[in-house]
C-alpha positions as CSV (number, residue, x, y, z in Angstrom):
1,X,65.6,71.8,80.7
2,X,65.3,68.7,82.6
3,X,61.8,66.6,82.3
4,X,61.4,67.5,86.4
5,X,61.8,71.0,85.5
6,X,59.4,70.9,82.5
7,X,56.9,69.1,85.2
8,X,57.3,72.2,87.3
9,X,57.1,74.8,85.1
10,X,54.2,73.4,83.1
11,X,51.9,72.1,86.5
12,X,53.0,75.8,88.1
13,X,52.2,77.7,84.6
14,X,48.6,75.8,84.3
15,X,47.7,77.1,87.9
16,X,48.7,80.1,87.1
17,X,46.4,80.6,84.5
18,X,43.3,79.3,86.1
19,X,44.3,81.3,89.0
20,X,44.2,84.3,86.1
21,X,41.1,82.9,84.5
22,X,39.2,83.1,88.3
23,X,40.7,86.7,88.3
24,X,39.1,87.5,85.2
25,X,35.9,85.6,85.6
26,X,35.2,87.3,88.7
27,X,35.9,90.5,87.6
28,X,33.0,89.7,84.2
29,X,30.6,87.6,85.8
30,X,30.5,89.8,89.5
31,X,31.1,93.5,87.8
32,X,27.8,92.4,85.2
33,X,26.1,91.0,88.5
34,X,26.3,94.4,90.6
35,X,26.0,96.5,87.8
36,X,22.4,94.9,87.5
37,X,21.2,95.2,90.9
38,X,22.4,98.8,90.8
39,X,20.1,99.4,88.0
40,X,17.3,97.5,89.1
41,X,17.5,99.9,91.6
42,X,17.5,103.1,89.7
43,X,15.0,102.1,87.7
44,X,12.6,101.8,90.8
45,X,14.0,105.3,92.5
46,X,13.3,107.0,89.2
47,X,10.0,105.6,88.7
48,X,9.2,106.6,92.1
49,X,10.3,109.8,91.6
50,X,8.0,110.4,88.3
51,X,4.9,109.7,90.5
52,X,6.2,112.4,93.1
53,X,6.8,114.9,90.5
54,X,4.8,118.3,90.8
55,X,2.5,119.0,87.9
56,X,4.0,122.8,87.7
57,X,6.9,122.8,85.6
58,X,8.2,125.4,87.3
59,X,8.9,123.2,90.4
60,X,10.8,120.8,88.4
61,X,14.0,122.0,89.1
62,X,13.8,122.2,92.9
63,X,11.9,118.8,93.1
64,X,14.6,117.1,91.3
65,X,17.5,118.7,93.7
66,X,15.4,118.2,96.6
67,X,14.7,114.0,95.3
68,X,18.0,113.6,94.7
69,X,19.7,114.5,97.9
70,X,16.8,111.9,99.4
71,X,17.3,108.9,97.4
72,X,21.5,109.8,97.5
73,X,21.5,109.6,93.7
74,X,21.5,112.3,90.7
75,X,18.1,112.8,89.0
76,X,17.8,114.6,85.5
77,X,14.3,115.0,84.7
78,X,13.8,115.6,80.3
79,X,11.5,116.5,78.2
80,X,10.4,115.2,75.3
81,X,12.6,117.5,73.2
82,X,15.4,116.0,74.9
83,X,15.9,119.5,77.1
84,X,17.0,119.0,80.8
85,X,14.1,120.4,82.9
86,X,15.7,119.5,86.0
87,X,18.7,118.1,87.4
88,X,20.2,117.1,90.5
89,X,24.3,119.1,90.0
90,X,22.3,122.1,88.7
91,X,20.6,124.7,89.6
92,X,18.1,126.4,87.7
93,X,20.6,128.8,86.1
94,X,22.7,126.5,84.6
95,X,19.8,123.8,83.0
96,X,19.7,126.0,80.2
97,X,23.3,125.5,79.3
98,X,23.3,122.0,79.4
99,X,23.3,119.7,76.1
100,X,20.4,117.8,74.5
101,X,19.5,114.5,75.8
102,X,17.2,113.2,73.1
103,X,20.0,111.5,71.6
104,X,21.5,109.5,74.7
105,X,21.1,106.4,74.4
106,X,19.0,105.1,77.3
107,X,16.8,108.3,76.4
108,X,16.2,106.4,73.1
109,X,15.9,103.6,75.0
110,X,13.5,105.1,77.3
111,X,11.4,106.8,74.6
112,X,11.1,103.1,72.7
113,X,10.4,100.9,75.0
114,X,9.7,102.5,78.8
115,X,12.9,102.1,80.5
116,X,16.4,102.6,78.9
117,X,20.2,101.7,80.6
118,X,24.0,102.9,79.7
119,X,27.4,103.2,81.6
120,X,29.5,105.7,80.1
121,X,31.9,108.2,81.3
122,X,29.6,111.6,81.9
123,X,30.3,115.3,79.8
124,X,29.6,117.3,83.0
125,X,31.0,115.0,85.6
126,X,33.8,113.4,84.0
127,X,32.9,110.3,86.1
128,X,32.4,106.7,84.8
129,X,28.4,106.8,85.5
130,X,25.4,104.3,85.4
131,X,22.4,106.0,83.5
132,X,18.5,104.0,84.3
133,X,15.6,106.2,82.5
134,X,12.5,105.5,82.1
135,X,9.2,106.5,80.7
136,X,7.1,108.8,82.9
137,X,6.2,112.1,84.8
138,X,3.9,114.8,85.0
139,X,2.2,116.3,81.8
140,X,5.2,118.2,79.6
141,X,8.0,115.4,80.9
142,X,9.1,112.8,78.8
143,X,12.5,111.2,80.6
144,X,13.1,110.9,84.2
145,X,16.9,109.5,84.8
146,X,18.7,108.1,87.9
147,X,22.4,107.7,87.6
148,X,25.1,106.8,90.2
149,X,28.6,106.5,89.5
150,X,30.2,102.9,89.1
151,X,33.4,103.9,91.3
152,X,31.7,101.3,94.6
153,X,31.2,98.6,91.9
154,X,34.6,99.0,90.8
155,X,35.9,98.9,94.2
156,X,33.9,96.3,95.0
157,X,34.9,94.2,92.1
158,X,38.4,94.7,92.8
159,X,38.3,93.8,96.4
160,X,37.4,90.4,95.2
161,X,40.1,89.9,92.6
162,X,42.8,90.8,95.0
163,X,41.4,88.1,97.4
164,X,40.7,85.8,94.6
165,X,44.5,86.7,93.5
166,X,45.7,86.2,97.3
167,X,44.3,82.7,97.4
168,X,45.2,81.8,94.0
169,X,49.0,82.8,94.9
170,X,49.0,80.9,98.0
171,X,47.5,77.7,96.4
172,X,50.5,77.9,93.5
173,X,52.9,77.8,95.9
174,X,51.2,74.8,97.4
175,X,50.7,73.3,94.2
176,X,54.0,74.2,93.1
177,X,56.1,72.5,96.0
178,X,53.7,69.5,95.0
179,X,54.3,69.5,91.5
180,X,58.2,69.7,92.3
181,X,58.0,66.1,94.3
182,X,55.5,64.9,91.9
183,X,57.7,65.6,89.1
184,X,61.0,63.9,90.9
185,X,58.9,61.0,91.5
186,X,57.3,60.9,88.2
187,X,61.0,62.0,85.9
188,X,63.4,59.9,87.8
189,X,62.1,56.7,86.5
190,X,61.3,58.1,83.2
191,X,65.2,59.2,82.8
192,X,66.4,56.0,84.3
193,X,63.9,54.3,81.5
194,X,65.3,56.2,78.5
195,X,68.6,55.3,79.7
196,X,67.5,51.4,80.0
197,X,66.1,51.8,76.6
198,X,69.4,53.3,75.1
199,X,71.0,50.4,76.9
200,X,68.8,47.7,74.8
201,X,69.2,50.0,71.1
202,X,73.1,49.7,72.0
203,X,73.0,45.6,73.2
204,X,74.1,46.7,76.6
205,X,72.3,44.9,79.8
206,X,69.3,47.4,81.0
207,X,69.1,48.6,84.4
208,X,65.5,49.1,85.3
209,X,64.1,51.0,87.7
210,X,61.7,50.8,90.6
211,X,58.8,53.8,90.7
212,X,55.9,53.9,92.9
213,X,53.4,55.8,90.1
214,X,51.6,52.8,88.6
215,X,51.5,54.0,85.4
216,X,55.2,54.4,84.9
217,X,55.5,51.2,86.8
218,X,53.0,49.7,84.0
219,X,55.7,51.0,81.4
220,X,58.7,49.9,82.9
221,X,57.0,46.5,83.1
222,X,56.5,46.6,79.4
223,X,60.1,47.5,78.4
224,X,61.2,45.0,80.7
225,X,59.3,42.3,78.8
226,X,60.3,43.8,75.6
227,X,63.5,43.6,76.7
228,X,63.0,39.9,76.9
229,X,61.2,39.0,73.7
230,X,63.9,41.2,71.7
231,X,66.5,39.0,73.1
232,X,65.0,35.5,72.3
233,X,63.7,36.8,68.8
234,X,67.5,37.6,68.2
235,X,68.7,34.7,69.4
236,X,66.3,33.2,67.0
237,X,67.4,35.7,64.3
238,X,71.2,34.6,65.0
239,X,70.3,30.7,64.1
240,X,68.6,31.7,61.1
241,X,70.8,33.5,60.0
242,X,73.9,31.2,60.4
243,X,71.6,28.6,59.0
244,X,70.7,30.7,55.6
245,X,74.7,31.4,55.6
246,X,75.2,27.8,56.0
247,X,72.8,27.0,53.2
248,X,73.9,29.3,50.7
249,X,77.1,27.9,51.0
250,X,76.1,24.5,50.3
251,X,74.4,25.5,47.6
252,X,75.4,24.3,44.2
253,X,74.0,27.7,42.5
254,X,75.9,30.8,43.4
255,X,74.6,33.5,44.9
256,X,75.8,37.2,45.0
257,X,74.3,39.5,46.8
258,X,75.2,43.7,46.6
259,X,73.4,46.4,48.7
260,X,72.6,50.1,46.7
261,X,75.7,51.1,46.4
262,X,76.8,48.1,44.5
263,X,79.3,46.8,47.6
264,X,79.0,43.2,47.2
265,X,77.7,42.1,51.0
266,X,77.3,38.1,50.1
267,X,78.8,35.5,48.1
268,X,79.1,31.6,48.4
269,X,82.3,29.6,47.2
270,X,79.9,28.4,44.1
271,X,79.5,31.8,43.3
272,X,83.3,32.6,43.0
273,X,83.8,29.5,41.0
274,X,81.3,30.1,38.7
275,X,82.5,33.7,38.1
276,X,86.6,32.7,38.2
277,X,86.6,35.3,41.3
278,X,89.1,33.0,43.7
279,X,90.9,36.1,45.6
280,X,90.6,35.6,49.0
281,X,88.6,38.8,50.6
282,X,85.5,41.2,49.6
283,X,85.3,40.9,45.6
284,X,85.4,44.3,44.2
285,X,81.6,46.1,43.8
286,X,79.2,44.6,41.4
287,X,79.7,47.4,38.7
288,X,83.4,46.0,38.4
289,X,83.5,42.7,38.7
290,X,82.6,41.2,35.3
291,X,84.2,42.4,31.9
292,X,81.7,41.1,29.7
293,X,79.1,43.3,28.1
294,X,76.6,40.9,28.7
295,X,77.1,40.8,32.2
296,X,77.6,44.3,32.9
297,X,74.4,45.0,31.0
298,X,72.9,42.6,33.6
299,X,74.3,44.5,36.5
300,X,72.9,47.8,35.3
301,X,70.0,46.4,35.0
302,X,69.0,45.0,38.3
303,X,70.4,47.7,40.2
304,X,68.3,49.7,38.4
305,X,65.5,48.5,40.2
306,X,64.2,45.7,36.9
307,X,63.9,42.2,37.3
308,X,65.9,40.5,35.0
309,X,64.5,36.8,33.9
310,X,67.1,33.7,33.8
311,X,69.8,34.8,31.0
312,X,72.1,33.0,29.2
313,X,75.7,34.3,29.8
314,X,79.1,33.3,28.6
315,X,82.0,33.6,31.9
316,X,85.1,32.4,31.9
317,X,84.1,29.7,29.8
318,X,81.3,28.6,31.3
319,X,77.7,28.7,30.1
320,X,76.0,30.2,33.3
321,X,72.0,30.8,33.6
322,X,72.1,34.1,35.1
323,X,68.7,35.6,37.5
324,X,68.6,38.9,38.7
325,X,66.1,40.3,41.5
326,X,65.8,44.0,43.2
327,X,66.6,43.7,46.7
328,X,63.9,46.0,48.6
329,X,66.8,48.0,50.1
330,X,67.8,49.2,46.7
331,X,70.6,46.2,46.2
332,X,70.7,43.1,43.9
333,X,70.8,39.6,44.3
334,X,72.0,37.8,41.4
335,X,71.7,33.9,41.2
336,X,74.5,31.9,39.0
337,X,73.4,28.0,37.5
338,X,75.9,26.7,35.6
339,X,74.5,24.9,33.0
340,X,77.7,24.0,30.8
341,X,77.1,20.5,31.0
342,X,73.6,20.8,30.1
343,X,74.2,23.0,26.7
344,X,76.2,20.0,26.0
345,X,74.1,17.4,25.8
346,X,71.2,19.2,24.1
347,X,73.8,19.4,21.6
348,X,74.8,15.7,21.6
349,X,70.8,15.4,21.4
350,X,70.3,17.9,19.1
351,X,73.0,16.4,16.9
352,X,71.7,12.7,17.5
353,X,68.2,13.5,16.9
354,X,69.2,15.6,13.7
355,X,71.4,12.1,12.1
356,X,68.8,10.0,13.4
357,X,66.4,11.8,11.6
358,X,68.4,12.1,8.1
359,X,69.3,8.5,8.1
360,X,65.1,8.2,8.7
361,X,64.1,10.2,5.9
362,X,65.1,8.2,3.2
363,X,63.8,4.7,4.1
364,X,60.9,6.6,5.1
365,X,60.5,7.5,1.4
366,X,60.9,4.2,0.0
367,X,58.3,2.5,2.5
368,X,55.5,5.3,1.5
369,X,56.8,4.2,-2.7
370,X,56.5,0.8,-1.8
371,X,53.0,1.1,0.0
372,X,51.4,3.6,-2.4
373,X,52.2,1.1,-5.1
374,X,50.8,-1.5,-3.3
375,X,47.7,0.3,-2.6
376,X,47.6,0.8,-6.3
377,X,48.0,-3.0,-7.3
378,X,45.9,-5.3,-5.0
379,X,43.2,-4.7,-7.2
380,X,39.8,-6.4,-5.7
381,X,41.2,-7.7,-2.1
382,X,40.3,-4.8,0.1
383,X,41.8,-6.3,3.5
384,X,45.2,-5.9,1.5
385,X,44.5,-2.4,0.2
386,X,43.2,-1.6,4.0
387,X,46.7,-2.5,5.3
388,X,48.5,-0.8,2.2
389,X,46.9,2.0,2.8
390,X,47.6,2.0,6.7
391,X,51.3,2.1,6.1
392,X,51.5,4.7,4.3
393,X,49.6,6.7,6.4
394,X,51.4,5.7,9.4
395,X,54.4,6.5,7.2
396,X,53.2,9.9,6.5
397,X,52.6,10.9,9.7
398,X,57.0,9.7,10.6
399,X,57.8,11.8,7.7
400,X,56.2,15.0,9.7
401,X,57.3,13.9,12.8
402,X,61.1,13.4,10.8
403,X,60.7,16.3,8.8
404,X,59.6,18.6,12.6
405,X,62.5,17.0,14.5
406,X,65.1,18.2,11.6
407,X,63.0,21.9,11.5
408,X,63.5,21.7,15.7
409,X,66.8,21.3,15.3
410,X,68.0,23.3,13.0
411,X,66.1,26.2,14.8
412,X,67.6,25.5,18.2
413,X,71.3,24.8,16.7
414,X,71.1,28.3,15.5
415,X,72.0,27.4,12.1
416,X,68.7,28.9,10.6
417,X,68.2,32.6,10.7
418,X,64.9,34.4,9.6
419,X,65.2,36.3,6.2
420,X,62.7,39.1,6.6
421,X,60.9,40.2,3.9
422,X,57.6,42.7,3.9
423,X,54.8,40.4,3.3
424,X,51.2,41.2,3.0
425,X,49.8,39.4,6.3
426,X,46.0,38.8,5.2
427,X,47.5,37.5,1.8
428,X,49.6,34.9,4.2
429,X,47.0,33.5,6.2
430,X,44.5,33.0,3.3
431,X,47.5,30.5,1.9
432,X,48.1,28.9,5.4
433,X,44.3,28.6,5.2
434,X,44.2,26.7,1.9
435,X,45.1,22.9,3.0
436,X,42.3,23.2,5.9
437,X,39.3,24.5,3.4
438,X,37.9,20.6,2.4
439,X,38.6,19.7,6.1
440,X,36.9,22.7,8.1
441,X,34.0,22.7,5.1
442,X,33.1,18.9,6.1
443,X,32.8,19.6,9.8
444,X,31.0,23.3,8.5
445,X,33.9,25.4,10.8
446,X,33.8,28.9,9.8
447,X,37.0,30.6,9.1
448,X,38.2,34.7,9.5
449,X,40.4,37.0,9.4
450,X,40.5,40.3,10.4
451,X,43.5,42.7,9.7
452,X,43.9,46.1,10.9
453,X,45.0,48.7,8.5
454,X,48.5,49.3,10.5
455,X,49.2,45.8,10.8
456,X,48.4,45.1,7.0
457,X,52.7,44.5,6.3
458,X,55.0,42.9,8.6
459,X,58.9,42.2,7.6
460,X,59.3,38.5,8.4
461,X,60.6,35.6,7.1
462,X,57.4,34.7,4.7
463,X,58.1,30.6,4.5
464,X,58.8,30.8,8.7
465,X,55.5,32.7,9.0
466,X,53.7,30.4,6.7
467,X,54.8,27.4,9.1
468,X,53.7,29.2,12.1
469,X,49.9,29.7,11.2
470,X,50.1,26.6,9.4
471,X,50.5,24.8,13.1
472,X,48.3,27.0,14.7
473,X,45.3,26.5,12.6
474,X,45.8,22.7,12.2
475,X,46.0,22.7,15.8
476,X,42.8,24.9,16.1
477,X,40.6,23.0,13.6
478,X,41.8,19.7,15.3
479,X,40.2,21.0,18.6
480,X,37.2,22.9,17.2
481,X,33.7,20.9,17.3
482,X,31.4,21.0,14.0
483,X,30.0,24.3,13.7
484,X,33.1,26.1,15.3
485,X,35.0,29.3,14.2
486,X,38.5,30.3,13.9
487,X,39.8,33.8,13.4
488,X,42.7,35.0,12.4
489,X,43.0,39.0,14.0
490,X,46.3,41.3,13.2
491,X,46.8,44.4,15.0
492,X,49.3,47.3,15.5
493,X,50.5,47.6,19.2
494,X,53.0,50.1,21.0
495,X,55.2,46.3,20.8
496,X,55.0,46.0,17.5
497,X,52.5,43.7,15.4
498,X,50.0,41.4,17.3
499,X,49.2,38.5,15.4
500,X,46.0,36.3,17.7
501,X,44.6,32.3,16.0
502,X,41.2,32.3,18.2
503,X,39.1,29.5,17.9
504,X,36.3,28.5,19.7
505,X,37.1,25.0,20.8
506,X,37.1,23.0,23.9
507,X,40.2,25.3,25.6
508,X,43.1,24.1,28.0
509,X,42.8,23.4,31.6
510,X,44.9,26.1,33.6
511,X,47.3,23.0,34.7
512,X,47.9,22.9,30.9
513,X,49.0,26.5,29.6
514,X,52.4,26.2,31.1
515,X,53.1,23.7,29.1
516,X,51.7,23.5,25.7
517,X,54.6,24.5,24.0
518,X,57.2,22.2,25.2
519,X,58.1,19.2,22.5
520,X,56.3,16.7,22.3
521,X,53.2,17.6,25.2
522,X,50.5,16.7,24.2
523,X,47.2,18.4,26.2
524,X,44.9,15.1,25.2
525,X,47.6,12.4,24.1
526,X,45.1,9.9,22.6
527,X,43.1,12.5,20.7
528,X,46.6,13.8,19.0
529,X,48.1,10.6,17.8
530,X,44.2,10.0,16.5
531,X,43.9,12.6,14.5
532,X,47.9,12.6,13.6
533,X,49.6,15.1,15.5
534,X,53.2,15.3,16.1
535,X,53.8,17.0,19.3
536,X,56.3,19.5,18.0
537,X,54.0,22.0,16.2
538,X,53.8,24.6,18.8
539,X,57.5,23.9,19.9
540,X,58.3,25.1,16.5
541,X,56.1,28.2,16.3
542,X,57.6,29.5,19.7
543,X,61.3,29.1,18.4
544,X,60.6,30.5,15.0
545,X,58.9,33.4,16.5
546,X,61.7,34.1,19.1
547,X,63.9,33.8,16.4
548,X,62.4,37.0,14.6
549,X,62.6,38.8,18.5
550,X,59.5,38.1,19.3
551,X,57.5,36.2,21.8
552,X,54.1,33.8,22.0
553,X,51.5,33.4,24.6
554,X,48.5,31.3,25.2
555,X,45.1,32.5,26.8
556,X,42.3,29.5,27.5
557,X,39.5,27.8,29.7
558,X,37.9,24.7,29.4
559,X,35.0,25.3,27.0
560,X,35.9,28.9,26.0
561,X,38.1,27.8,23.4
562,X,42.1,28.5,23.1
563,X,43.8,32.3,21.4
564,X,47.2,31.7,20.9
565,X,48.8,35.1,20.5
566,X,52.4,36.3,18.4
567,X,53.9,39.7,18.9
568,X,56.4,40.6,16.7
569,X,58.7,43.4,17.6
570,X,58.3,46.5,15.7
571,X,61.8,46.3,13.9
572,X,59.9,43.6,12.2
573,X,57.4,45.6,11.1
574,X,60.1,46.3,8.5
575,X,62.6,43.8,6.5
C-alpha cells in the first residue's frame, strides 16, 4: 500500500475508534448515571412506603398491591426471616409459594447497613430488574423493596449511542475525505523525496520537490543541503585520494595493500620491484604471491587479524624489512623497506670494527706491560708513578672497550651461537656478584637475590649469562648512591623464566628508556667515562639475550631507581 493510502487508512481507522470509544463511554458512564437516579428514587418510594404501612400484618398484602399500582413500581415487603409478606405481582395466595429472600443480596444489604441495591435478571419475572431495599416498616417487617425494570434505561442508553454512532459516522466521512487530501499533500513530496534521496545514494542529479506542509518543506530543505555538503566533501575525498595514490607511488617503501579476502586492492611500482612482481595487471591474491615460507608465514599472520612488527625477510635477493598491520575491514597492509644496502655496510662495519679491533688488542697489551712496569720501577718519584699508573688505567679501560666491540660483533655476525646448559641461576648471580663485593661494601650498597622455586634452573648458555648480569650489576652499582640496594629476583612466568636487576638508583628520564640499549648511549655521558664505562654493556646483554629467543626491557623514573628485566623463553628453561 501506497504512503497516501496508509495516511487514509490509519487517520480513518483512529476516528473510528474514538468514534467506538464515545460509543462505549456513553453507554458506561450514562447507563451507571441513570441507573443511579433510578435508585435514588426507589430508595425514597420504599421508604415512603414503610411509613405508610398498616401495623396489621394481615393488611400487608393488599397495602403493598394497592402502593404499588400508586407509585407505578413493584413493592415486596419481607420479613426478617426473609419470607415475602407482601408483594406487588401477587396476590395473597401465591406469597406463600414464593422463595426466601433473606439471602438476596440487597436484603443482606438492607439488613447490614439500612438500605441495600442489585440489578439482576428476576426468578419470577424473567426481567432484567433494579432491586432498592431498605430497612424499615411496621413491627414484624424487616425488608421493604422497590424494583423497576432496567428495559427504559436500556432504551435510553441506546438512543444515545445510535446518535453518538450517527455523528461519529458522519464526522469519519468528513475526516476521511480530509485525511485523503491531507495525505496527497503530505505523501507526494515524501515519495518525490525518497526518490531524490535514491538519486544522491546512486550519484544521479536530485529532483526536489516543492510542498506546502512546513515540516516536509523543513526536510526537503535539509536533504537539499545535504545534497550539497555530500558533494563538496567528495570532491574533497576525490583530491585526497588521488593525492594519497600519488604519494604512495612516489614512495620509495612499497606498499601492498589486500582487503579480507586476500584480493590485493593497492600496490606502488616500489612495491613490485621489491617483490620481483613486474607483470603488468592485478598481482595474484596475497596468499599466492610469495613462495617463501617466511613470507607466507607473514601473510597468514596479518590477515589473521595480528600485527606483525618490522621483519627481516629474504626476496628475490633482496633483504627487505617487512611491516604488517590489520586493516579495520578485515584486509592487510603490508609495508616493504629494502634495506639490502644497509645489511651491507653493517657488515663492512662489523668487519672493520672487528680488524680494527684485533690489530688493537695486541699493542694494547704491550702498553698496559710497559706501564705496569713502569709503575713498578720509578721508585720514590710519585708524579711519574701518577702518570704510569694513568696509562694503564686508561689502557684498561680500551682493552674493554676492544674486547666489547669484538663480543658486539661476533654476536651480530651470527657467528656465536648460545650453548645451553641447565645452570643453577642463584649459584650464577652470586659469581656475577663476586667482582662488585669490595666496591658495593665501600659505598655500604646492599645486595639480594631472590629466586623462586620454579625458576631455580634455566638451560642457557652459562658464560653468556654470566656476561649479562655481569653488565647489569656494574651498571646498577655505578648508578646506585651509598646506602642503596640491588636485587637480583628470578621467577616462573606463562613466557618462560623472568630474570629482574632492580636497584634503587637515580632512574632514567622517560626521553631515555628508548634508548639505553643502543651502542654506545650513554644516559649521563660524563658520569660514564668517569667511572669507566664503555657504552656497549647493555647493547651486548640485549643481543645475547635475543640470541637465546628471548627479549629485554627496561622500567624507570627519575629517582625511583631503574629494573632492567630478561625473559627467557620457556624452551630455555631446558638445555
Amino acid at each position: 500500500m501506497r504512503l497516501a493510502g496508509r495516511l487514509f487508512v490509519g487517520s480513518s481507522l483512529l476516528l473510528a475508534a474514538a468514534v467506538a470509544g464515545l460509543v462505549l463511554a456513553a453507554d458506561h458512564v450514562l447507563r451507571r448515571h441513570l441507573e443511579d437516579e433510578i435508585a435514588a428514587g426507589l430508595e425514597r418510594e420504599a421508604r415512603l412506603v414503610a411509613t405508610l404501612l398498616p401495623r396489621d400484618s394481615l393488611a400487608w398484602p393488599d397495602a403493598a398491591r394497592s402502593l404499588g399500582a400508586l407509585i407505578g413500581h413493584r413493592l415486596t415487603l419481607i420479613d426478617a426471616k426473609g419470607r415475602v409478606r407482601g408483594d406487588t405481582e401477587f396476590d395473597r395466595a401465591s406469597l406463600a409459594q414464593l422463595e426466601n429472600h433473606a439471602s438476596r443480596p440487597e436484603v443482606v444489604q438492607a439488613l447490614a447497613t439500612g438500605s441495600g441495591r442489585w440489578a439482576r435478571l428476576s426468578a419470577s419475572t424473567n426481567q432484567r430488574r433494579l432491586y432498592v431495599a431498605v430497612r424499615g416498616g411496621p413491627p414484624g417487617l424487616a425488608v421493604v423493596r422497590a424494583s423497576t425494570t432496567l428495559d427504559a434505561v436500556d432504551e435510553g442508553v441506546g438512543a444515545v449511542q445510535r446518535g453518538v454512532a450517527v455523528a461519529g459516522l458522519a464526522a469519519l466521512a468528513v475526516a476521511a475525505l480530509l485525511a485523503w487530501a491531507l495525505s496527497g499533500m503530505v505523501a507526494r513530496p515524501l515519495v518525490q523525496l525518497g526518490a531524490a534521496a535514491r538519486a544522491i545514494a546512486a550519484g544521479e542529479h536530485p529532483v526536489f520537490p516543492d510542498a506546502r506542509v512546513p515540516e516536509v518543506a523543513d526536510h526537503i530543505l535539509a536533504l537539499h543541503a545535504m545534497h550539497e555538503q555530500l558533494d563538496a566533501r567528495f570532491a574533497a575525498l576525490r583530491r585526497e585520494r588521488e593525492e594519497t595514490e600519488t604519494l604512495i607511488e612516489a614512495m620509495a617503501d612499497g606498499v601492498l595493500a589486500a582487503d579480507a579476502a586476500g584480493n590485493i586492492v593497492t600496490v606502488n611500482d616500489a612495491a613490485r620491484r621489491l617483490i620481483g612482481y613486474r607483470t603488468p595487471g592485478q598481482p595474484p591474491p596475497l596468499a599466492e604471491l610469495f613462495h617463501e615460507k617466511g613470507a607466507r608465514d607473514l601473510v597468514r599472520a596479518v590477515l589473521g587479524g595480528q600485527e606483525v612488527e618490522p621483519r627481516e625477510l629474504d626476496l628475490e635477493g633482496r633483504a627487505l624489512l617487512v611491516t604488517g598491520r590489520p586493516l579495520p575491514n578485515g584486509g592487510a597492509l603490508l609495508v616493504f623497506r629494502d634495506v639490502t644496502a644497509l645489511r651491507r655496510l653493517e657488515a663492512v662495519r662489523r668487519d672493520f670494527v672487528a680488524n680494527v679491533s684485533h690489530e688493537l688488542k695486541t699493542p694494547l697489551t704491550s702498553i698496559a706491560g710497559y706501564a705496569e712496569t713502569l709503575a713498578a720501577e720509578v721508585g720514590e718519584n710519585a708524579q711519574a708513578r701518577r702518570f704510569a699508573e694513568t696509562i694503564v688505567s686508561n689502557t684498561r679501560r680500551m682493552q674493554r672497550l676492544v674486547d666489547d666491540l669484538l663480543d658486539l660483533s661476533r654476536i651480530e655476525s651470527g657467528g656465536w651461537q648460545p650453548a645451553r646448559r641447565l645452570v643453577d641461576v642463584a649459584t650464577l648471580v652470586r659469581d656475577a656478584w663476586a667482582p662488585f663485593v669490595g666496591r658495593a661494601g665501600e659505598r655500604k650498597v646492599r645486595f639480594g637475590v631472590e629466586i623462586a622455586p620454579a625458576a631455580a634452573t634455566l638451560g642457557a648458555d652459562p658464560d653468556a649469562l654470566r656476561q649479562i648480569l655481569t653488565n647489569l650489576l656494574d651498571n646498577a652499582l655505578r648508578y646506585t648512591s651509598a646506602g642503596g640496594a640491588i636485587t637480583v629476583r628470578a621467577q616462573a612466568t606463562t613466557d618462560g623464566v623472568r630474570l629482574a636487576v632492580e636497584d634503587t638508583g637515580s632512574g632514567i628520564a622517560p626521553e631515555h628508556l628508548p634508548r639505553i640499549f643502543e651502542r654506545f648511549y650513554r644516559v649521563e655521558a660524563s658520569r660514564s667515562r668517569a667511572e669507566g664505562g664503555t657504552g656497549l654493556g647493555l647493547a651486548i646483554v640485549k643481543h645475547l639475550t635475543e640470541a637465546h629467543g628471548g627479549r629485554v626491557t627496561a622500567h624507570s623514573a627519575p629517582g625511583r631507581g631503574t629494573t632492567i628485566e630478561l625473559v627467557f623463553p620457556e624452551d630455555s628453561s631446558r638445555p
